[in-house]
N, C-alpha and C positions, 0 to 999 in steps of 0.2 A: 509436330504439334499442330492442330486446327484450330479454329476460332474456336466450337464449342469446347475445348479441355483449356485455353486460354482463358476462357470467361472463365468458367469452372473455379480455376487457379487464382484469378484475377479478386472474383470474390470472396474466396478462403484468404488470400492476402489481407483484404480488406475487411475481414471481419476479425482476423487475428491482430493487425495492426490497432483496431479501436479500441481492443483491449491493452495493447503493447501504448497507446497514447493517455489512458488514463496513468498509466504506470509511470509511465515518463512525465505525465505533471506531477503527480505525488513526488517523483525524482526531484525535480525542480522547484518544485513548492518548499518541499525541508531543506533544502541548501541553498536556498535564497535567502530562508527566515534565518535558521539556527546554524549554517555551514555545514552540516552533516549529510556528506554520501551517506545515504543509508540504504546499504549493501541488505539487511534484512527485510524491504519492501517486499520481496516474494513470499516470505512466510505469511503475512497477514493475508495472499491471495489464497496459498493454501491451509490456512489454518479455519479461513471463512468459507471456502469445499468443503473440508472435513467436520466443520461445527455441524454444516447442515444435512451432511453425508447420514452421522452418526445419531441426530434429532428424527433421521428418517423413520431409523432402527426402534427407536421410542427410548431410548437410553441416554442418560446425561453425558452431553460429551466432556471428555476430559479438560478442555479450555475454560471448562466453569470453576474447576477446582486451580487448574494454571492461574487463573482470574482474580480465586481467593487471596493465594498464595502472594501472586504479587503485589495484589492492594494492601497486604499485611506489612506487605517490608514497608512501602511507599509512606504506609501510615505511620509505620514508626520512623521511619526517616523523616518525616513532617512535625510529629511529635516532638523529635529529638530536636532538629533547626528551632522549634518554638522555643522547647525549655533553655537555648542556650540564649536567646535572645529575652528573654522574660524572665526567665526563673518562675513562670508560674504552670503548676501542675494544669488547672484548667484551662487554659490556653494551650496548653500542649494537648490535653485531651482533644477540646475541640479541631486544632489541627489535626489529627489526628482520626477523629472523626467524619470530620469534610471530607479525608481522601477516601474512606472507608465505604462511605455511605452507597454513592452512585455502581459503584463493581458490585458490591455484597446484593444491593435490591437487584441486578440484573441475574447475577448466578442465580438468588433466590426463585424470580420468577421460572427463567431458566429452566430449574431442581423441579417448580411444581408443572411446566406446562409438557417437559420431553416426555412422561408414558401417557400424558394426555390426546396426544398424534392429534395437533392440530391442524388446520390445512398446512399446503406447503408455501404460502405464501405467510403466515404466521410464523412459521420455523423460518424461514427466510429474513424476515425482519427480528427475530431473537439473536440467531449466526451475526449478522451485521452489527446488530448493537452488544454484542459480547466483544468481538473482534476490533468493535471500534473504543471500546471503552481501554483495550489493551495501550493504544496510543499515548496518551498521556502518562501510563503511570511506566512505561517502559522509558521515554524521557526523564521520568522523575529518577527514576533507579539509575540509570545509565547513563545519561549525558547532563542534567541539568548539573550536577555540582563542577562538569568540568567543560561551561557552554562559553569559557573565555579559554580556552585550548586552542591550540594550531590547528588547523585542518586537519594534517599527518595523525594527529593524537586519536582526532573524533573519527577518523577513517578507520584505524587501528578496533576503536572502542566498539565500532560498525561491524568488525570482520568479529570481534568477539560474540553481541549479542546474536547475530546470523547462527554461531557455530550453537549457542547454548537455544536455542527457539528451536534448531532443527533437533535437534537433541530432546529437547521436552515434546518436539512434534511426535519424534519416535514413541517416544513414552507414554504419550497419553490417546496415540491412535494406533498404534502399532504399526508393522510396515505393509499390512494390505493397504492396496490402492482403494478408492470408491469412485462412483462416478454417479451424479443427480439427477431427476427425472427432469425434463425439459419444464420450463413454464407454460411455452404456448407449443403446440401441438400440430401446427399451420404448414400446409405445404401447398407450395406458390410457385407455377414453372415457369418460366419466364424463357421458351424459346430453351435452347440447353442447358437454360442453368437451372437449377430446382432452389427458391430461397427458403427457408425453414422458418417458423415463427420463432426461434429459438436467435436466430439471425437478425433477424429485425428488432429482438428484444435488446440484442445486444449495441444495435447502431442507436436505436432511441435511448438507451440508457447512458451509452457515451455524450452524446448529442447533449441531452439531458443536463448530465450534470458537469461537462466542459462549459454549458452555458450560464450552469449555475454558479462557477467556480467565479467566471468573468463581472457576472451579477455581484456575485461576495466581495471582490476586490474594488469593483467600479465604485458601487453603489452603500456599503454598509460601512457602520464606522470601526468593526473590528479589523473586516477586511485591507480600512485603510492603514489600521497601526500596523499590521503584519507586513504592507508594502511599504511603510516607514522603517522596522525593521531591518527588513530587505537590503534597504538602500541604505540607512545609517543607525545602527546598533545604538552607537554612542550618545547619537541625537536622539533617537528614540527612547531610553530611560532619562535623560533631561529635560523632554517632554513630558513624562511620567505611564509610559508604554511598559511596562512590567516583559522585561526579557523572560521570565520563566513562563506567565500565563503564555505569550506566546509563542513560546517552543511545545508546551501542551497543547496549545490550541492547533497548530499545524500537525504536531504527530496526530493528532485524534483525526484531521481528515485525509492524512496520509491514509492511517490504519480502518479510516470510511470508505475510501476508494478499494483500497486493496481486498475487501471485503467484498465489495460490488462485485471487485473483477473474478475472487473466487467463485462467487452464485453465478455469474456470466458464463463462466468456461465450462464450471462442475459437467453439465448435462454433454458436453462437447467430446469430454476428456476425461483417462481417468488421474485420479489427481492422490498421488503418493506424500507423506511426510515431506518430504524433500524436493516436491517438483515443481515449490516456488523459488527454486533458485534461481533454475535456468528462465520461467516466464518473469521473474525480476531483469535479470539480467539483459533479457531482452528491451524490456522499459529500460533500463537502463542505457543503453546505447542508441532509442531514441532523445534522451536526455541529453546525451554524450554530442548528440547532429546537432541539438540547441545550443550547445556549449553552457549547460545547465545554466541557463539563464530566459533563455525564452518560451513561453508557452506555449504559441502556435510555432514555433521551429518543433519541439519535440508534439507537439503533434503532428507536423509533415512526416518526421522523423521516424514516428510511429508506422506512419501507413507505410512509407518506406522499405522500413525492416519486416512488416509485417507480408510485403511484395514481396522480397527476395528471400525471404525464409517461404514462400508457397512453390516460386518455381525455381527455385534450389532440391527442395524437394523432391521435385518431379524431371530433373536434370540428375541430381547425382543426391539420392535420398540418403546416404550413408554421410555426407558432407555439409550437412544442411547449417547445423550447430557451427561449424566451423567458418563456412561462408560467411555466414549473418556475424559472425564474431571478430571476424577479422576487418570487417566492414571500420575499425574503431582502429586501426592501423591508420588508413590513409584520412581519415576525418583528425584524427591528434595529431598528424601532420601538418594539416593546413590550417588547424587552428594555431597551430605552433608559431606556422612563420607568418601566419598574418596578424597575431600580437604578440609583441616583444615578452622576450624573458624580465623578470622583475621580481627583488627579493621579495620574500611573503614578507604580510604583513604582519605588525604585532601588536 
């Protein structure tokens, strides 16, 4: 190996890792707030490729009708929490209503703009806000009525939604792959290595919205309840922080990022039903380096894995998957013995 295949490798590490570091905050962000591994991060990366894959084609993607589908149970699951608290019909409507509203107007637009082929930066912000809207109501459905569970429960309930998403993935894209036309078109050589506008897109957009993340938390007052949250559950609705708004509110920018990261890779990759498992899993083991607790550890974490998954690679390219995975052996070790075992909490 020479410098210029080092460089080469150096900056596919580092362009895969900025992807792998949003993934690993969205890690960190929902198990900070609500305790939930959410083992399903991947799908929102590739469910947010294939929204935009299939908006190419001029055809409504099937996530709009998934979209329907679930704001319909959410709604009546809202409805029904109303009526047993009230006993009144129109209170239960209007809950009922609230969750309905925001999904049905985005499919709707959705429905009217896919055979309209508008630019791709248009379909790119439709993808994102379908995919982001998924956030919340898949908390409602799935974890909110059991967000005082053990971990072990809400990991369980994790490995389920993952199994039913990839499942509805098949279903509503089928098992061709797609892969998205670039946004920028730019080619930059830099001595051996050649940077793509497609690369720079992706470092400015990490850059971007890791800084905006740190803005949300520092500076705004949602941000502050969710690091109240974070830190004390119990203090936080004594204070009057609404545990439910903010398990919504974290899935939805879980399932914002995840979104991003799908339109990021689309043009890079091609991107199957299924192939946000393995790029989850990835973000997930730079989570795993933060000991899903720190934001800048899982993004070191990030660039990290996203290094040793390029020149794995290109050392033993059959092994690559295995390498980066096993990475999570010797880091649970030294997390192990450098904090005490201690029964869970109740």
């Amino acid at each position: 190996m020479d410098s210029s295949i080092a460089g080469i490798l150096l900056l596919d590490g580092l362009t895969n890792g900025a992807i792998y570091a949003l993934l690993g905050l969205a890690t960190v962000l929902v198990f900070t707030v609500t305790r939930v591994i959410f083992i399903p991060q991947g799908e929102f990366v590739a469910y947010g490729a294939l929204t935009l894959a299939i908006l190419q084609t001029g055809k409504v993607p099937g996530t709009v009708w998934l979209l329907l589908i679930l704001a319909a149970v959410a709604a009546l699951m809202d409805a029904a929490m109303a009526w047993q608290r009230q006993h009144d019909a129109l209170a239960a409507l209007k809950a009922g209503f609230k969750t309905l509203l925001v999904p049905a107007l985005i499919a709707g637009i959705t429905a009217w703009a896919a055979p309209q082929q508008f630019a791709l930066l248009v379909q790119a912000l439709l993808s994102v806000a379908i995919v982001t809207a998924f956030g919340p109501l898949v908390y409602r459905v799935a974890y909110q009525s059991l967000e005082d569970a053990t971990p072990l429960v809400l990991l369980i309930v994790s490995v389920g939604v993952h199994f039913a998403m990839t499942g509805l993935g098949l279903l509503f894209f089928g098992a061709e792959g797609f892969r998205n036309p670039a946004f920028w078109d730019l080619r930059l050589a830099l001595g051996p290595v050649t940077l793509s506008g497609q690369t720079l897109i992706i470092f400015l957009s990490s850059l971007s919205l890791i800084t905006l993340l740190w803005l949300f938390f520092e500076r705004s007052l949602y941000g502050k309840a969710l690091r109240a949250t974070a830190v004390n559950r119990l203090g936080a609705r004594l204070m009057g922080i609404s545990s439910h708004s903010a398990g919504q509110l974290t899935f939805a920018m879980a399932a914002l990022i995840g979104a991003l990261s799908g339109l990021l890779i689309g043009p890079s990759t091609t991107v199957f039903y299924d192939s946000g498992f393995l790029i989850g899993l990835k973000g997930f083991v730079a989570a795993v380096v933060a000991g899903l607790a720190s934001y800048p550890g899982a993004l070191l974490g990030a660039l990290f894995v996203g290094i040793v998954e390029s020149f794995g690679s290109f050392w033993a390219s059959a092994f690559k998957e295995v390498i980066v995975f096993t990475m999570i052996l010797p880091i649970l070790l030294w997390r192990s013995l450098q904090s005490g075992h201690s029964d869970e909490e109740h």
